[in-house]
VOPAGU-2260 file (C-alpha; in pm, 1 decimal, decimal comma):
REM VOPAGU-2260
SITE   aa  ch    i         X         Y         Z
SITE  UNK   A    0   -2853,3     852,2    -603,1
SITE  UNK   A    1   -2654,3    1153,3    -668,3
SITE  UNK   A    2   -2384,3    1127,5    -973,5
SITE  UNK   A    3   -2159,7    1368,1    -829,2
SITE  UNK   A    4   -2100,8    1179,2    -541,3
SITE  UNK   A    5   -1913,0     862,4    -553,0
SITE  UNK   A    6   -1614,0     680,8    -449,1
SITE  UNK   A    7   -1281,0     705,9    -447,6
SITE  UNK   A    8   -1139,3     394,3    -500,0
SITE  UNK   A    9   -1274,5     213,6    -880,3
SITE  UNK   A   10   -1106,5    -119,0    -884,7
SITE  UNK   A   11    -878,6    -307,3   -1044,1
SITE  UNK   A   12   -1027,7    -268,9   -1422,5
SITE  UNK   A   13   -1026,0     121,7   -1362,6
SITE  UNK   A   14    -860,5     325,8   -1649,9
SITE  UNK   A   15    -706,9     555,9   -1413,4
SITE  UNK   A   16    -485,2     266,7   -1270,8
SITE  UNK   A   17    -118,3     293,0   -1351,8
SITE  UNK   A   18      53,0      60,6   -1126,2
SITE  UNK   A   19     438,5     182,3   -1283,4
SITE  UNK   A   20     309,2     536,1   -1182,6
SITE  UNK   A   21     204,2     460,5    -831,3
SITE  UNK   A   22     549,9     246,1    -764,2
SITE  UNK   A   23     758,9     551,3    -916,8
SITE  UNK   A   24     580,0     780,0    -651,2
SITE  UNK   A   25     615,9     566,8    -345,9
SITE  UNK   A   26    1009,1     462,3    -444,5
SITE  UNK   A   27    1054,2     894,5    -478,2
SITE  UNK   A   28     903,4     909,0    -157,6
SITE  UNK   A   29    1142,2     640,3      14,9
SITE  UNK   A   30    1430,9     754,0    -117,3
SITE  UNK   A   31    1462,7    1047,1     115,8
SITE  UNK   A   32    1492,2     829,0     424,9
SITE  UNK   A   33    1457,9     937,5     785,6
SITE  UNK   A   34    1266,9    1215,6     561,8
SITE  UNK   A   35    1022,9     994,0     406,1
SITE  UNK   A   36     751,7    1207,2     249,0
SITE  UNK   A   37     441,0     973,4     454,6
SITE  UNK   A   38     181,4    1242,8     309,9
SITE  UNK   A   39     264,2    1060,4     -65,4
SITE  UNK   A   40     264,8     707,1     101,7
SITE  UNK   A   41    -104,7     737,5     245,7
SITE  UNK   A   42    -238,9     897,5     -71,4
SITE  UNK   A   43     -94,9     710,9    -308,0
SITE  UNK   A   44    -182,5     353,3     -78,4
SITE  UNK   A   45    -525,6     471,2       1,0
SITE  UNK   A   46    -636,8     557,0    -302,9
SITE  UNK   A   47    -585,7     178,1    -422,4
SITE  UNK   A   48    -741,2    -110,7    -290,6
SITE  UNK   A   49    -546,7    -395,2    -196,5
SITE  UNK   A   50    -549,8    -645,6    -520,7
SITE  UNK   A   51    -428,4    -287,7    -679,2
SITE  UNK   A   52    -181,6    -255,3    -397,3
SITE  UNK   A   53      -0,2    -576,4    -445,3
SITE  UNK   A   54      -1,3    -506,9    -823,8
SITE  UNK   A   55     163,6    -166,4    -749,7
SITE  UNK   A   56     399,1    -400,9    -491,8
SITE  UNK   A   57     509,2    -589,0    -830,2
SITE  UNK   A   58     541,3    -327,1   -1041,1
SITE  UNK   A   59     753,7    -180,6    -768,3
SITE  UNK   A   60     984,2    -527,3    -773,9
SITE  UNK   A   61     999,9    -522,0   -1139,7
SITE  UNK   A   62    1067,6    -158,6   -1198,3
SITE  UNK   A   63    1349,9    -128,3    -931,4
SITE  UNK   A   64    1437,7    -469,9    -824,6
SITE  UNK   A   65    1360,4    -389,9    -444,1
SITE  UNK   A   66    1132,6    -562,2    -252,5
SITE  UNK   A   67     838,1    -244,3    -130,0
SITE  UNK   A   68     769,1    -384,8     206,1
SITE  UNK   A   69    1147,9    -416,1     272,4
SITE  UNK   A   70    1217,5     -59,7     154,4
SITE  UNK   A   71     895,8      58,2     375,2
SITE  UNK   A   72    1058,6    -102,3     720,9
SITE  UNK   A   73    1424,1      55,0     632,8
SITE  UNK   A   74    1233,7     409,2     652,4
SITE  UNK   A   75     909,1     383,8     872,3
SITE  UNK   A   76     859,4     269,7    1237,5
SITE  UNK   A   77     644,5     231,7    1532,0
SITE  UNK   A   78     246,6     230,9    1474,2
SITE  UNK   A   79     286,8     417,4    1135,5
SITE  UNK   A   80     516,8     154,9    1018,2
SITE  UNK   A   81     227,1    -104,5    1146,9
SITE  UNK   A   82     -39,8      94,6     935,0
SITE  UNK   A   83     164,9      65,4     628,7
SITE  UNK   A   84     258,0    -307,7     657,9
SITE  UNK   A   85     -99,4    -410,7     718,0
SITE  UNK   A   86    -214,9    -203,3     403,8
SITE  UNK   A   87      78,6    -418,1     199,2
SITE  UNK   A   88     -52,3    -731,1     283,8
SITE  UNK   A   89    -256,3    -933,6      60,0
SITE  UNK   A   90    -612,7    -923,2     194,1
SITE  UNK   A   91    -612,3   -1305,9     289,1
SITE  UNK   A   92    -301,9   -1314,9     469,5
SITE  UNK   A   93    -402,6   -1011,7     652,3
SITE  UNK   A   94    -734,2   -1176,9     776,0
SITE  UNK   A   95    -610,0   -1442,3     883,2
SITE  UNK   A   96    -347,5   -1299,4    1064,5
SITE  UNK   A   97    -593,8   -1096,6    1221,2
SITE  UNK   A   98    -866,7   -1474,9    1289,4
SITE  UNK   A   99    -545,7   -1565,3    1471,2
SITE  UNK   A  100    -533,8   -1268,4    1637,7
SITE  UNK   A  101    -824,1   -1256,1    1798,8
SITE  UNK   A  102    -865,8   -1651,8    1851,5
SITE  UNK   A  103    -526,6   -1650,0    2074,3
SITE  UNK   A  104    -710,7   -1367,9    2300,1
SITE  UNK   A  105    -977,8   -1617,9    2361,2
């Protein structure tokens, strides 16, 4: 295996995870409104997995007292909006939301 290829996402023990940064960058982003910079809100979402998402989530509640997800649907819509909500959901309420999903098209 080659060392200078690796991942981009290290986990939630990673020394390059600063939750109070990440919130501060997607609450700047929000804050412009119908001009929502979404280029900030993919990297900054992506670059986290999703136990360090809903850590950033908290750290966005405690810093600001807003609630992320509520602040996301003020600004964002149609599939985009969709995208952004499914990335802020904890992992186990998005699977089974999704189990549910696809046992209703049965």
């Amino acid at each position: 295996m080659c060392e200078e290829f690796h991942g981009t996402i290290n986990g939630p023990d990673d020394e390059d995870f600063h939750p109070e940064e990440a919130s501060k960058s997607l609450r700047q982003a929000l804050e412009a409104g119908i001009q929502c910079d979404d280029k900030v809100l993919i990297q900054v979402l992506l670059k986290h997995d999703n136990f360090q998402r809903q850590k950033i989530a908290a750290a966005y509640e405690g810093q600001y007292d807003r609630i992320l997800v509520d602040d996301v649907e003020e600004v964002l819509g149609g599939f985009f909006l969709d995208c952004i909500l499914a990335l802020l959901q904890p992992a186990h309420l998005y699977s089974t939301k999704m189990l549910h999903y696809a046992i209703s098209l049965g």
